[in-house]
C-alpha positions as CSV (number, residue, x, y, z in Angstrom):
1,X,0.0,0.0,0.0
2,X,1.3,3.5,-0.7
3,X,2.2,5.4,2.1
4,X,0.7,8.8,2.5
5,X,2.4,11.9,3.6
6,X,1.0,15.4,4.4
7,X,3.1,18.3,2.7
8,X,3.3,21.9,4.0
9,X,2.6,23.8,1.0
10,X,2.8,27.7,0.8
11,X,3.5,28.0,-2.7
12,X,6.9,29.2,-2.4
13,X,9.9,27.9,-3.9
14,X,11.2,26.1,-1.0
15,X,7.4,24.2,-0.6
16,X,7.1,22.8,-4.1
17,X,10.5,21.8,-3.8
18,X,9.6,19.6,-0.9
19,X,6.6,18.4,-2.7
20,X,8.7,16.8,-5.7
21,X,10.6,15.3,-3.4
22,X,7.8,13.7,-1.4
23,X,6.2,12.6,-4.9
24,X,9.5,11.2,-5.8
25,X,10.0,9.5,-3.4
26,X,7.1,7.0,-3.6
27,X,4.0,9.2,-1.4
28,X,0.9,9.6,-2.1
29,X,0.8,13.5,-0.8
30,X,-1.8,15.6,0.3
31,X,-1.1,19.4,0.9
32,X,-1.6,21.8,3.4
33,X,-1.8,24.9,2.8
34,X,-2.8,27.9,5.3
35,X,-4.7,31.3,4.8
36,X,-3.0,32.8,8.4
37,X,-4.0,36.5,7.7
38,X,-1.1,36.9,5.3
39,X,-0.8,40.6,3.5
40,X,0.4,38.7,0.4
41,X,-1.9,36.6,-1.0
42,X,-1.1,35.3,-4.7
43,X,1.6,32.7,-2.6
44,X,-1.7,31.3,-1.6
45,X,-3.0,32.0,-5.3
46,X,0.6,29.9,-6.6
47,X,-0.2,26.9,-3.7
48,X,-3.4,25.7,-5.9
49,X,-2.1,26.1,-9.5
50,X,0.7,24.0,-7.9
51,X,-1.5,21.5,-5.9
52,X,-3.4,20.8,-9.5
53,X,-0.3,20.6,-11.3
54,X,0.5,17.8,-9.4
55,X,-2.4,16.0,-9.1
56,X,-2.6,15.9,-4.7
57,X,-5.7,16.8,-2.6
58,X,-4.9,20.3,-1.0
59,X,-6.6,21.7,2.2
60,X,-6.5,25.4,2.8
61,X,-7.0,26.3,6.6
62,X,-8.3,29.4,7.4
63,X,-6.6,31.2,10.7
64,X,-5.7,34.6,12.0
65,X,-2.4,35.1,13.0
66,X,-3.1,38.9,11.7
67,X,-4.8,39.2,15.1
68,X,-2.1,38.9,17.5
69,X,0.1,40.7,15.3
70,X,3.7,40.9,15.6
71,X,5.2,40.4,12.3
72,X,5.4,42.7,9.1
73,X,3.8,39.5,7.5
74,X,0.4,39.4,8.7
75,X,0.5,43.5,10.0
76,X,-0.1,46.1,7.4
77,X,1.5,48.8,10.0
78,X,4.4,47.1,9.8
79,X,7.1,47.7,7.0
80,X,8.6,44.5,5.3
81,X,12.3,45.8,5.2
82,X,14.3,45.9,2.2
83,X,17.6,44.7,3.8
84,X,18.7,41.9,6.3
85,X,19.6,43.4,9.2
86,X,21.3,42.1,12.7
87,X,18.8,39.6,15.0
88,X,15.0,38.0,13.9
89,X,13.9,40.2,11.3
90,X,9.8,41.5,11.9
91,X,9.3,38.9,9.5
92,X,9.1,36.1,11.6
93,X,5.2,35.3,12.7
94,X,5.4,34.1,16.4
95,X,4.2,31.0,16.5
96,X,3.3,30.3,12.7
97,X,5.6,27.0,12.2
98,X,4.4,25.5,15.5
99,X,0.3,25.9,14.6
100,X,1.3,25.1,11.0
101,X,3.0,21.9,11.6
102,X,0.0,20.9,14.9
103,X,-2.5,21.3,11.9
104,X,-0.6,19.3,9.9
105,X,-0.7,16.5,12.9
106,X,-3.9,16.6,13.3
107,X,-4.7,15.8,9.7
108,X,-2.0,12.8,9.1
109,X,-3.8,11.2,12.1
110,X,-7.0,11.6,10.3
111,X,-5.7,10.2,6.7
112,X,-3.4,7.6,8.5
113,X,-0.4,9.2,7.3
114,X,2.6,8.9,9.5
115,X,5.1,11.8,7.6
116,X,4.8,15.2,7.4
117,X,6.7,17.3,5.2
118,X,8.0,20.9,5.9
119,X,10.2,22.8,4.0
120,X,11.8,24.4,6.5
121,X,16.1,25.4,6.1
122,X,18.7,26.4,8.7
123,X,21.5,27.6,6.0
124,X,20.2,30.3,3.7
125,X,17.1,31.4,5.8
126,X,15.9,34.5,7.8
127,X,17.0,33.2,11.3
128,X,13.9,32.3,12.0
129,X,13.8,30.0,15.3
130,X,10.9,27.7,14.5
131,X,13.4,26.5,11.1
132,X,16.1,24.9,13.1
133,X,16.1,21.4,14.2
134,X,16.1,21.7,17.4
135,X,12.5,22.9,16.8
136,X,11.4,20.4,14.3
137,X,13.0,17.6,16.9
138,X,11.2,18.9,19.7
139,X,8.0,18.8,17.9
140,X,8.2,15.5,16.7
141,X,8.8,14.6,20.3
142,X,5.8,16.3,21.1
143,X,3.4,14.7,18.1
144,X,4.8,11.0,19.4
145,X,3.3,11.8,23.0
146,X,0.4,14.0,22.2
147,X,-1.7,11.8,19.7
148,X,-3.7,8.5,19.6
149,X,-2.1,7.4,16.8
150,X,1.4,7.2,18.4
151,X,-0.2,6.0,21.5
152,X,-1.6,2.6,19.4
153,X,1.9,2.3,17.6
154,X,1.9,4.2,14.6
155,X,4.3,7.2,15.3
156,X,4.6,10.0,13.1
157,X,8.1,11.7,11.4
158,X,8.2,15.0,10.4
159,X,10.8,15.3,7.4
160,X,12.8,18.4,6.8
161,X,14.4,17.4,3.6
162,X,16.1,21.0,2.7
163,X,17.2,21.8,6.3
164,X,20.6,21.8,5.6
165,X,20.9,22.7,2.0
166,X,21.5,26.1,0.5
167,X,19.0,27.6,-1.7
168,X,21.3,27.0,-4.8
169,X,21.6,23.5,-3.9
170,X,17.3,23.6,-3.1
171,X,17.2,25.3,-6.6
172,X,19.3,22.4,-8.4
173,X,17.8,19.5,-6.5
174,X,13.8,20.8,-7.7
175,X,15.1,21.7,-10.9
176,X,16.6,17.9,-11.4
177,X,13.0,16.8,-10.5
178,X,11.6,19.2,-13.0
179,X,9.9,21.5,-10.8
180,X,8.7,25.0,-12.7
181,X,9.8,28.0,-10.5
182,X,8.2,30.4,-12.7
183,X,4.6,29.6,-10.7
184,X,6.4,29.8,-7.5
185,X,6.0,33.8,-5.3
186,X,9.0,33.8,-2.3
187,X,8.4,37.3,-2.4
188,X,7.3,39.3,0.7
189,X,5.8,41.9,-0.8
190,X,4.8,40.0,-4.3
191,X,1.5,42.3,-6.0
192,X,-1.8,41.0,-6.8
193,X,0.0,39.1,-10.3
194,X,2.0,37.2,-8.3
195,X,5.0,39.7,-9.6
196,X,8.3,39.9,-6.7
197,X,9.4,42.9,-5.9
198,X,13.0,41.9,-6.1
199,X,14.8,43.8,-3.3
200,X,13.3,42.0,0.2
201,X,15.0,39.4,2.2
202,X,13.2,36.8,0.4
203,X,13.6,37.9,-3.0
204,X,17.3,38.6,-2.0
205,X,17.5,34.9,-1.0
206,X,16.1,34.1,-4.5
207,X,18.1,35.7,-6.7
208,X,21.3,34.7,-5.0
209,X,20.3,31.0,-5.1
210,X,19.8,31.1,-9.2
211,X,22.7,32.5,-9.4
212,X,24.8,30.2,-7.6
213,X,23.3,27.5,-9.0
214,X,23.7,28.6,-12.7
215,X,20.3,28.0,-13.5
216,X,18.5,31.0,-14.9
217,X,16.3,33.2,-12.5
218,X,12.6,32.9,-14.0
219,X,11.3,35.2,-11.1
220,X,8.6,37.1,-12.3
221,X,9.6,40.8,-11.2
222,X,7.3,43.9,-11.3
223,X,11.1,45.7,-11.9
């Protein structure tokens, strides 16, 4: 029987990548998706054409992180900032990793699957705290104690496949699985056409990763 999986997918370049990978690699994947009270929707917009391109089931939870505020994300009085500077950028959404990923749980128990997929990285990333593995170790600690699925002997795995790879080497690996960037938004500020603004942390992350992996940059840019 073909095992199922449950894939984090935002419809950034890092999620998709993650998705090929699970598809590859013999799962039958069903993808998650979350509308948290994001400013930037067409990432969302990029998730379906991506889920349908595929061929997987995709769910889209509705939240609102906006509420609680805290991150230039998910506040509109908040500026996304156009350079990386020194510490957590306001980028980060407190908690957003940790909801995302008990979500996630929560539907693999339903579906039976025992492996969830997240694309988070630890090498060419924002700093972010809930993208290191000390997080994703502690939650799988956590899932293996808190659900009756693990209880009855069917404990779950949460895979971070690009944790320790640069976004070049994220970029080459999707690319040799034929993954199509252009439908992909990264961007923080991206417009309503999906088009990246090109000078944010995200978009900076981006460019540098084509370009060190020699494979041409087909980013759609609104400059």
């Amino acid at each position: 029987m073909q095992k199922k999986a449950v894939v984090l997918l935002s419809g950034g370049l890092d999620s998709v990548t993650v998705l090929a990978m699970a598809q590859a690699q013999g799962y039958e994947c069903f993808a998650l998706s979350f509308n948290y009270g994001q400013r930037n929707k067409a990432e969302l917009q990029a998730g379906e054409k991506i889920a349908a391109d595929y061929d997987v089931v995709r769910k889209v939870v509705s939240l609102d992180l906006g509420s609680i505020g805290g991150s230039a994300l998910t506040d509109a009085e908040i500026a996304v900032p156009q350079t990386l500077g020194a510490g957590i950028p306001v980028t980060y959404v407190p908690a957003r990793n940790t909801v995302f990923l008990s979500l996630a749980l929560g539907w693999a128990e339903v579906l039976h699957a025992q492996d969830i997929f997240i694309g988070v990285n630890a090498v060419d990333y924002s700093g972010y705290p809930d993208c290191r593995p000390e997080f994703i170790a502690a939650f799988e600690t956590l899932a293996n104690v808190a659900t009756k699925a693990s209880v009855e002997g069917e404990p779950f795995k949460i895979h971070t496949p690009l944790i320790y790879l640069s976004k070049a080497e994220i970029i080459a690996r999707g690319t040799s699985l034929g993954v199509d960037y252009r439908q992909t938004v990264s961007c923080y500020s991206a417009n309503e056409n999906g088009e990246a603004c090109g000078t944010c942390d995200a978009c900076r992350l981006r460019k540098t990763g084509f370009l060190t992996a020699g494979i041409e940059d087909s980013t759609r840019y609104a400059i």
